[in-house]
SERO-263764 format. One record per residue (C-alpha): residue in one letter; z, x, y. Coordinates in steps of 0.001 Angstrom, whole numbers, plus 500000, padded with zeros to 6 digits. Each point is the difference from the previous one (the first is absolute). Example, Ala and Ser with C-alpha at 12.3 -4.5 7.8 and 13.67 -1.06 7.14 Angstrom:
<pts>
a507800512300495500 s499340501370503440 
</pts>
This chain:
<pts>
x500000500000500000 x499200501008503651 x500813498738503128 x496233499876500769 x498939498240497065 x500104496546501664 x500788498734496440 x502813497898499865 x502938500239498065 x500215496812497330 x497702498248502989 x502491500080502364 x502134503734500665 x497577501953502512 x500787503294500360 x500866501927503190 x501260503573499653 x501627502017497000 x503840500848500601 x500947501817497500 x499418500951496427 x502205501284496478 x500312500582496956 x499383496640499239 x497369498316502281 x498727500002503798 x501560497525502957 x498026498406502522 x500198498196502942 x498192496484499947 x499492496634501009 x500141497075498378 x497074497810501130 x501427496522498225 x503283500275502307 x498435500540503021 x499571503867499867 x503712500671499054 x500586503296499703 x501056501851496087 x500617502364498221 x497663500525496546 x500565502375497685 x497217501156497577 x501950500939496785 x498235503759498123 x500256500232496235 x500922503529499490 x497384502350498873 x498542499255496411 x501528496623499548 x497972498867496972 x498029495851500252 x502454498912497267 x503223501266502459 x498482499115503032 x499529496125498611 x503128500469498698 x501787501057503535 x498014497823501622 x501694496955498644 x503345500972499797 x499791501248503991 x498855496733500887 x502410497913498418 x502864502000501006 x498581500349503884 x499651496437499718 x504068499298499474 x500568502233502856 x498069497744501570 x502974497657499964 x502244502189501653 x501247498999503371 x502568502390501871 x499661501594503553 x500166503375498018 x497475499428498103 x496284500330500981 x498414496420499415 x496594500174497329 x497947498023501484 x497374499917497249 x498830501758496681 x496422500441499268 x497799501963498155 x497241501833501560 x497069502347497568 x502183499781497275 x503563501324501824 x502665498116501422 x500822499268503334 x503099499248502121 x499653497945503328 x503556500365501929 x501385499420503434 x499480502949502427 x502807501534500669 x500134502391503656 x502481502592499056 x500750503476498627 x501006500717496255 x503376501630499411 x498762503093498939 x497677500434503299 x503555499757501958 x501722502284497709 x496787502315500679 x500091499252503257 x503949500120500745 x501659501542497585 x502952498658498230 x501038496593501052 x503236498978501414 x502634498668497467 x500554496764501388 x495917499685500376 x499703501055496326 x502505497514498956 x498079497162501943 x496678500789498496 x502097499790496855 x501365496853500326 x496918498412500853 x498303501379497287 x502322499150497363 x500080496359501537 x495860500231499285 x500663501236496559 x502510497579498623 x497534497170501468 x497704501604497528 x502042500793497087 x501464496235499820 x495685498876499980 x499659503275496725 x498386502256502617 x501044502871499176 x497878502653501822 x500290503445499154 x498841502271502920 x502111499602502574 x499916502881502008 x499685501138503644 x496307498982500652 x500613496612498502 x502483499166502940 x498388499029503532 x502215500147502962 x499354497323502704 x501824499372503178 x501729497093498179 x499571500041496148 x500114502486496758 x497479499422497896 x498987501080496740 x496445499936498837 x498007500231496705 x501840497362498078 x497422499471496913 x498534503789500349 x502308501861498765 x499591497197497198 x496506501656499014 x501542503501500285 x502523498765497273 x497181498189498193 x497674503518500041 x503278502213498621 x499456497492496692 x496445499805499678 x498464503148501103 x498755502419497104 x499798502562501981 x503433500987500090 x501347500077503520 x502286497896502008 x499212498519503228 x503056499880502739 x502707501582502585 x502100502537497203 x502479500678503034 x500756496258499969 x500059499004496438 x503062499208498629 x500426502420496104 x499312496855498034 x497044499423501895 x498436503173499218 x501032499518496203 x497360496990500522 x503070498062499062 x499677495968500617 x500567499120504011 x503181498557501047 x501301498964503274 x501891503784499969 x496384501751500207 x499869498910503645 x503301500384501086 x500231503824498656 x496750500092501935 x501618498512502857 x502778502374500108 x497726503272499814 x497494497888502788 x503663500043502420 x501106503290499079 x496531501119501058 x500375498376503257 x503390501255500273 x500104503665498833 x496013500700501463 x499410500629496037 x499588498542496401 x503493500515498217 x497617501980497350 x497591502060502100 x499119502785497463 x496410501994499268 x498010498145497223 x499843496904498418 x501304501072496597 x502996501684502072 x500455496652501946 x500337497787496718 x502489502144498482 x501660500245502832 x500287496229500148 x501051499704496490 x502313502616500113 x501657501258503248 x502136498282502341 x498089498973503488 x500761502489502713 x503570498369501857 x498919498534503153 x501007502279502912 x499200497904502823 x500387496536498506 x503785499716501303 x501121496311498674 x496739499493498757 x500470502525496864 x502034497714498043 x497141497347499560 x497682503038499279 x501669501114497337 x500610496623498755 x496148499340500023 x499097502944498361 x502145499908496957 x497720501336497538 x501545497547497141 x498260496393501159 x503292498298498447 x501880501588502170 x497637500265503676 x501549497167501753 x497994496233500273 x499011498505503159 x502778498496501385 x502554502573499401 x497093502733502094 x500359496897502505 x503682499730500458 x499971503827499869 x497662500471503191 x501378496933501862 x503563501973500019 x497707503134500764 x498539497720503779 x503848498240500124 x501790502809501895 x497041499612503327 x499339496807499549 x496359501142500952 x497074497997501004 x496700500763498354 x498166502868501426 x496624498874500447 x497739503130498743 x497635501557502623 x496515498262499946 x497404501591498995 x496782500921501951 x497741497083500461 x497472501330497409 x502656500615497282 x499664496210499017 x500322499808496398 x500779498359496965 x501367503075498845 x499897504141501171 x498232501549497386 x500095503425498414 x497135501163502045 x502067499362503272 x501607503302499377 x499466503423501364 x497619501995497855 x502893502550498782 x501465500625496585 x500244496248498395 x503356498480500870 x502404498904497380 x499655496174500610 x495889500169499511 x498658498018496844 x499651502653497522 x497838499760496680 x503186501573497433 x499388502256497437 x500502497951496312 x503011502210499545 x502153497964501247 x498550496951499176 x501168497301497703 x501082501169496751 x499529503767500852 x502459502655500087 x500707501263503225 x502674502295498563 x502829498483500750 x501161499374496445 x499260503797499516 x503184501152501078 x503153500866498099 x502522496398500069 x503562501835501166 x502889498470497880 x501664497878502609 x502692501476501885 x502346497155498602 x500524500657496484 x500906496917497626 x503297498718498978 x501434501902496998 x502103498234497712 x502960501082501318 x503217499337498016 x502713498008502271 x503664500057498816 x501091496785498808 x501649498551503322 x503574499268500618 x501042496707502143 x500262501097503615 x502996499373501928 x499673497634503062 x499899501752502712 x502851499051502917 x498348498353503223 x499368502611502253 x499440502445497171 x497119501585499370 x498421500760496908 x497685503066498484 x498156500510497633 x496837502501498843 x496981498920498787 x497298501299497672 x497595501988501628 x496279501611498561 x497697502167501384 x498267500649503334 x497227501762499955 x497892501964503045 x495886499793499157 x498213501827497105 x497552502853501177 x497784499882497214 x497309497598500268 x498856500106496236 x499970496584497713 x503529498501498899 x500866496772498691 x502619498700501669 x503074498946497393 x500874496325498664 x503363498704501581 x502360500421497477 x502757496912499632 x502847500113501556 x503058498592498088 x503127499396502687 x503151499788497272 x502053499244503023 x498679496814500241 x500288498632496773 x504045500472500141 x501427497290502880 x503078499448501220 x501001496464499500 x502783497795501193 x500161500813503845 x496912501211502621 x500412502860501123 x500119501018503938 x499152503151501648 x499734501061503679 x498926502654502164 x501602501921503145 x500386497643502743 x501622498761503414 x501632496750498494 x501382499201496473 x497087498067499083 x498935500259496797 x496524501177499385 x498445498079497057 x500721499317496615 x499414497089497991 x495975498711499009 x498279501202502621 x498605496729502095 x497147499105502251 x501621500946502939 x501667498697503438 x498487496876500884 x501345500309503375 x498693503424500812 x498028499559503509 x498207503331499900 x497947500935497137 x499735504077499343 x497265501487497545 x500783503008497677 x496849501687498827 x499596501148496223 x497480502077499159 x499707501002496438 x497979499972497020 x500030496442498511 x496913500464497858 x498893503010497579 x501683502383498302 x503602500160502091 x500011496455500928 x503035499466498102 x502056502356502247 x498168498372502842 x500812496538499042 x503759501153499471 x499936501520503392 x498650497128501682 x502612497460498102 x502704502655500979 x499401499446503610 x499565496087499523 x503240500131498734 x501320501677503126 x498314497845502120 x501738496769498460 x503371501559500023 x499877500788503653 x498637496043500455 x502847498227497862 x502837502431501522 x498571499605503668 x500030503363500052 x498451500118503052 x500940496646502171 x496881498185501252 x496863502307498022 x498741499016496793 x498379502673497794 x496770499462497911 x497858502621497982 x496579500686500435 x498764501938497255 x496714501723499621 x498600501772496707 x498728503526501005 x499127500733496380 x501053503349500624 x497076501095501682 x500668501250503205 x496694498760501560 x501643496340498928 x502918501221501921 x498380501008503250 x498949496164499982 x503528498880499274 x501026501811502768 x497372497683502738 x501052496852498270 x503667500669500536 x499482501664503237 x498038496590501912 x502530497858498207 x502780499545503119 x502993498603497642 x499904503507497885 x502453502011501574 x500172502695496800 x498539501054496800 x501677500691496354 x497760502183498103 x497535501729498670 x500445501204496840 x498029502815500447 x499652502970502040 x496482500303499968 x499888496305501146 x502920500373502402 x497758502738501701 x497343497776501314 x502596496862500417 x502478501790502082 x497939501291502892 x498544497061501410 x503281498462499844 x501608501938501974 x497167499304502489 x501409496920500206 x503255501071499911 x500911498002496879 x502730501185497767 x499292501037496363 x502791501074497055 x498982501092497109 x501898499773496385 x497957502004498328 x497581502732502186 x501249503717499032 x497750501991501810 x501836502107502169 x496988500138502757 x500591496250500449 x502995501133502433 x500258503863499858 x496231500594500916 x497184501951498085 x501709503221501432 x503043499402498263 x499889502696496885 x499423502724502391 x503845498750501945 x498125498370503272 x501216496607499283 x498392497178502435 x500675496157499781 x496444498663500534 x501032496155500044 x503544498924501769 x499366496468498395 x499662501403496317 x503295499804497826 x501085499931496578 x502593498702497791 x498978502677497185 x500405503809499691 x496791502371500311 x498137502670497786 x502020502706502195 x503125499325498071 x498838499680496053 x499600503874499815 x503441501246501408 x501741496639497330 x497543501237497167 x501539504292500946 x502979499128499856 x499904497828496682 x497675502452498352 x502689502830501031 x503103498569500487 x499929497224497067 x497335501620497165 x501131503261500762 x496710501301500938 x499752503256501408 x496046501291499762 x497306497000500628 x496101500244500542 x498834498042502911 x496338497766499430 x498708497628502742 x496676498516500101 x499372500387503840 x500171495973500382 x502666499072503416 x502636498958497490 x499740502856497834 x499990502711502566 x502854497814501933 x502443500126496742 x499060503740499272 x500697501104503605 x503479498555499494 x500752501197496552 x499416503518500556 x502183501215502934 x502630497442498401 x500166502246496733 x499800502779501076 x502982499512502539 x501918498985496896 x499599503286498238 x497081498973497845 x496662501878499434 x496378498960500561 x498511502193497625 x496246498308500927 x497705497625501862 x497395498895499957 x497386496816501024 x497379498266498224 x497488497856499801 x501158496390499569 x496608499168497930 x500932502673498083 x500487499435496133 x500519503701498223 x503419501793500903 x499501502311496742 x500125502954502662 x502969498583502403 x501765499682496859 x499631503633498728 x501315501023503690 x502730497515499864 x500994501700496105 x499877503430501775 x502035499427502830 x503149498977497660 x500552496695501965 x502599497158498865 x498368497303501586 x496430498472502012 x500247498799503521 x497111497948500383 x498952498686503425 x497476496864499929 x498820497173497624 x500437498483496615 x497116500705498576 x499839503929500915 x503573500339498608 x499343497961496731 x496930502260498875 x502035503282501256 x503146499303498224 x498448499555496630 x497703502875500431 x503302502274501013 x501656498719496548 x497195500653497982 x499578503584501591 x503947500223498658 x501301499649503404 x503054497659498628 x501493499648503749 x500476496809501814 x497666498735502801 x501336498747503072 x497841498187502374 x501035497198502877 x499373496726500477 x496147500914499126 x500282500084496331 x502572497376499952 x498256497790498234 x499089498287497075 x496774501390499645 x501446503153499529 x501498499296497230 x497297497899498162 x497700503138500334 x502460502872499486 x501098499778496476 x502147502963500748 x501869498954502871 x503091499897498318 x502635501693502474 x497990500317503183 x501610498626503117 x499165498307503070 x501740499143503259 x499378496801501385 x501249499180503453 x502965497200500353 x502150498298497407 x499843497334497802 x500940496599501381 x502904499064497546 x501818502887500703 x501579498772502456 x501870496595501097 x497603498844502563 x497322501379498399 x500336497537496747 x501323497385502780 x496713499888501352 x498021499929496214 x502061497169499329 x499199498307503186 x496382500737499721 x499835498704496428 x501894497047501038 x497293499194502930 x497350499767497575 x497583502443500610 x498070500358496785 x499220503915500164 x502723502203499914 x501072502052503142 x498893502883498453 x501100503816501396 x499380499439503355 x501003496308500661 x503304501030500914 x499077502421502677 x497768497285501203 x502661497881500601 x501698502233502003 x496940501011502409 x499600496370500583 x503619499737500815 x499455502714502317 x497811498515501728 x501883496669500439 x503190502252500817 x497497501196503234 x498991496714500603 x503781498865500226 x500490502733502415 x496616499500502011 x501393496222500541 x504124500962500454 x499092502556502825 x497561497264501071 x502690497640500950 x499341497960496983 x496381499229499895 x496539502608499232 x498701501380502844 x496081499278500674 x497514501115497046 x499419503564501495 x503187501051500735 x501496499087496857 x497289501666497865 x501383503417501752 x503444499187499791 x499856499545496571 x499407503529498770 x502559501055502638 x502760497740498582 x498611501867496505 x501186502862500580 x503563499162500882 x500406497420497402 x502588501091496915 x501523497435497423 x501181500117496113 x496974498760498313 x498847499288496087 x498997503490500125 x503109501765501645 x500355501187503184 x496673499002502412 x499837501571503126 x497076502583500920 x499637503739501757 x498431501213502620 x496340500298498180 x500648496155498392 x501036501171496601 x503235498569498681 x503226501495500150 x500434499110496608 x498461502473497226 x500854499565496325 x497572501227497130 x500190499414496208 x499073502366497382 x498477498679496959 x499033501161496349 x497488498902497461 x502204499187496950 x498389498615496871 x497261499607502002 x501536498013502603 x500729501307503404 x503730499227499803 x502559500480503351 x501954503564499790 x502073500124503605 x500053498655503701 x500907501594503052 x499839500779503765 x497025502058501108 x502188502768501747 x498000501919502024 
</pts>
């Protein structure tokens, strides 16, 4: 088609002037000469290069039903289809003229955007989209030069295109993918089925363009790019200020977990709250910039930009590797529940009002992040029996209570539904694996602080606030965290987080938290880094969040508990030293060493290896050699099982002592000859003490169907914690919460002062946010159960 062909379009579209052209078809101006010469927009549609008859026909029909149903759309953000013909065999759009510029001619033009700009554009867009997605529009290429600016109106364009584009991706034999890669969501370029998450990932990487002046992946090479996508966090927004949390909610790579339309709504409506701003009409365009659309060509003839249609290599299409699933799986730095044995309890005493209780609680392992990246299958959760909670004490309830300013007691009894005359309702975040592998110490985590939560509400704890839980499943991946973290953050009634279970999770939940200034205790995250900084080992210790705490001891401690035992208890005196260079392992090692050899013991060797590594014949003749009584081992089950029966079968007949990273049952079910090696595992088992079983019995007796598990107990107590702060926030408030963004920073403030006898003993935290209170246990395999040897205070 030409403008000078005085051919008209389906008899009526003549054409004026071409506007623009793409990847997928050329704009013009024209005029419609059945409505009085009303000006339009028509798009000729281009089948890509090669497009065999059969695919064409086939395209062909499928584009023109599905333009048709956007036909039906009506929404000011939305660019009205006027028409859909076919012209020579290819389809063609007729749509209302719009006189603006795209988004990505202002971001060319301008720069980054302004925040509260961004977030309008935003808005209006996702209004537009969830117009479509309630018709089954889905349309899957939103990007920058699918959004026209006018003085009044956001609109997005080629609803029904990017239809064909999807269409071509399935039907092509030629093997490449038409599209925007920078703006495709990872299911998308898996060639998965579209959902209503394909455009709002692309949505969020469209606003952090416009926000950050860049893609959030911006790297050399489509193959690079797709990995990327699959793979690697986006780049954290630098310029996005309260904008970042709905970023990083959009672009959750896992579409179960990217958040839907109307949370992303609520989310940037608190974003424009604060100013209260009036739309900020976008600059208009030139007079001869009229279009329907900017297209590609509208660009400076420089190195193609990242948001130009690109033709994508069948690499990364659908179905092909893009390497992704080529690197090593780490084991999870949360190893599973072994079956730990738990003394038959004794009935606790009632505590006295006014008197608190303690108890320790199980703990496991906290691990930092493998370094290998070669294939590993992650372990099966083993079953976790809780004896405690098959013995209960009958006859009478019992009560328990914590430090506090009046003699009020602080629970007991079933736990209930709460105050019904609480006037002020305060969230408490969970985060924590409640699917996969370790959902079962998620799940006990998350009923731990439910527990807490209903306590605090049937006591009154805190006179006029009600508590709730809001608990979200991170699946202990930390990219499932990071979009946690934006859901809790643009939720106003959370005023702290309990959780994760991980470190590795914990390190991309934690930061944009305290961005927000929202509180976060852990019961379970052992990396020392978490509140010492990465510069810790070397004795420059930094706290790098003040709103980061936790109600559990760290990785610094488990070496100087497992010296002492090894020396002190086993009578010890020459031990060889093996890490496998993972955080955890070097953490525990760093500890051990020094420990020992300030207690008169000898290192007679170290050394590091591989943790893919599966033949220890040599490391075994050096460990023969150097006349040591016993292994220090520094990392993961599954490194430890294979070395320890290698170093028996070499005759090494000396005990293996690892910490909390072999403490588990999969080091047992792989190590026939694990008979005798130790492990330390940080805290103490629940029923050991009277409030400890106290709070098993009152946790059974709520009705929770999954047991607490190792860590439920600490999770109590960081949700405690945090309604101890809150209790303080509102007492030094003269009764009532300050407004929402005070309180958020006078939370972690009231943190750090608060102290109180809880399930697990003594809760109060240090400088850095660890707790004051450090207690390890050492444990043994014994017929072929890991089986509890001693308990004790982590001296340091």
């Amino acid at each position: 088609m030409t403008e000078q062909n005085p051919e008209l379009i389906a008899g009526r579209y003549q054409l004026v002037e071409r506007i623009g052209q793409g990847g997928m078809g050329r704009v013009w101006r024209g005029l419609d000469q059945q409505l009085f010469g009303r000006e339009v927009a028509v798009k000729e549609i281009l089948f890509p290069p090669g497009t065999e008859d059969d695919d064409r026909a086939a395209l062909l029909r499928r584009f023109t039903g599905e333009a048709r149903a956007a036909v039906t759309l009506s929404h000011p953000g939305i660019i009205t289809i006027h028409d859909v013909v076919e012209h020579h065999g290819a389809p063609v759009i007729v749509m209302e003229l719009v006189r603006g510029e795209s988004l990505a001619a202002a971001i060319r033009s301008r720069g980054r955007l302004p925040v509260q700009r961004v977030a309008e554009i935003g808005a209006a867009m996702l209004d537009a989209l969830a117009e479509a997605h309630a018709a089954r529009i889905i349309h899957r290429d939103i990007k920058p030069d699918n959004v026209l600016l006018t003085k009044d109106r956001v609109v997005i364009t080629d609803f029904g295109i990017a239809h064909l584009a999807d269409a071509t991706t399935k039907l092509s034999r030629s093997g490449i993918v038409i599209g925007t890669p920078h703006y495709m969501p990872p299911e998308q370029l898996e060639g998965k089925r579209p959902t209503p998450a394909n455009d709002l990932w692309a949505l969020g990487a469209t606003l952090y363009h416009a926000v950050e002046g860049q893609p959030p992946f911006d790297v050399e090479g489509l193959h690079a790019l797709a990995v990327a996508v699959f793979t690697r966090p986006h780049r954290p927004p630098v310029h996005a200020g309260p904008l970042a949390p709905v970023l990083d909610a959009l672009l959750a790579k896992d579409p179960a977990q990217r958040v839907d339309a109307a949370e992303a709504a609520r989310m940037l409506a608190a974003v424009l709250r604060p100013s209260a701003p009036t739309p900020t009409p976008a600059p208009e365009a030139p007079a001869p910039e009229a279009s329907a659309e900017r297209a590609p060509e509208q660009e400076p003839p420089t190195r193609p930009t990242p948001h130009s249609p690109t033709v994508l290599d069948s690499g990364v299409g659908a179905g092909v590797d893009t390497g992704a699933d080529t690197e090593r799986r780490p084991v999870p730095d949360r190893p599973t529940d072994p079956p730990v044995p738990v003394p038959v309890p004794v009935p606790a005493p009632v505590p006295a009002p006014g008197e608190s209780g303690t108890l320790g609680t199980p703990a496991t392992t906290e691990h930092g992040e493998r370094v290998s990246t070669r294939p590993r299958t992650l372990p099966r959760r083993a079953v976790v029996l809780s004896a405690a909670l098959a013995v209960l004490v009958t006859g009478s309830v019992l009560t328990w209570s914590l430090a506090h300013d009046d003699d009020t007691p602080r629970g007991g009894g079933t736990a209930g539904n709460g105050s019904a005359g609480a006037s002020v309702t305060v969230v408490i975040g969970v985060d924590a694996p409640l699917s996969g592998g370790l959902s079962s110490m998620g799940v006990g985590i998350k009923n731990s602080a439910d527990l807490a939560a209903r306590t605090a509400n049937e006591s009154g704890h805190v006179p006029g606030v009600h508590f709730e839980i809001k608990a979200l499943d991170d699946g202990a991946d930390p990219a499932k965290g990071e979009a946690n973290a934006a859901r809790f953050v643009s939720d106003e009634k959370v005023l702290g987080v309990v959780g994760p279970l991980n470190s590795g999770v914990a390190k991309t939940l934690v930061a944009p938290l305290a961005r927000a200034n929202l509180a976060v205790v852990s019961p379970s995250n052992t990396d020392p880094v978490l509140t010492l900084g990465p510069d810790w080992a070397a004795g420059t210790k930094s706290r790098p969040y003040s709103t980061y705490f936790r109600t559990i001891a760290t990785d610094v401690v488990q070496g100087p508990f497992g010296a002492r035992y090894l020396h002190d208890s086993a009578k010890k005196t020459k031990v060889y030293v093996v890490d496998d260079a993972s955080a955890h392992g070097t953490a525990v090692t760093s500890g051990f060493t020094p420990e020992f050899a300030k207690l008169g013991g000898t290192v007679v060797g170290t050394e590091q290896v591989d943790p893919a590594e599966r033949a220890f014949a040599g490391l075994a003749t050096r460990v023969r050699s150097s006349g040591a009584d016993a292994v220090y081992f520094g990392g993961y089950y599954d490194t430890a099982a294979t070395l320890s029966q290698q170093l028996k079968q070499a005759g090494v007949g000396v005990p293996l002592m690892g910490g909390d990273g072999i403490f588990d049952e999969q080091y047992l079910t792989t190590n026939p000859k694990a008979e005798g090696d130790l492990a330390t595992n940080i805290g103490v088992a629940a029923a050991e003490s009277a409030a400890g079983q106290d709070f098993l019995d009152r946790y059974q007796k709520a009705g929770y169907p999954e047991a607490a598990g190792w860590y439920g107990p600490y999770a109590y107590d960081a949700t405690w914690s945090l309604i101890e702060a809150v209790k303080a926030v509102v007492k030094a408030n003269g009764g009532a919460l300050p407004p929402a963004p005070d309180t958020r920073a006078k939370v972690p403030q009231a943190l750090a002062g608060t102290t109180f006898d809880g399930v697990t003993g003594r809760v109060a935290f240090d400088g850095a946010g660890d707790t004051v209170d450090r207690r390890l246990t050492v444990y043994t395999v014994k017929d072929g159960k890991w089986a509890m040897v001693t308990s004790g205070p982590a001296a340091r």
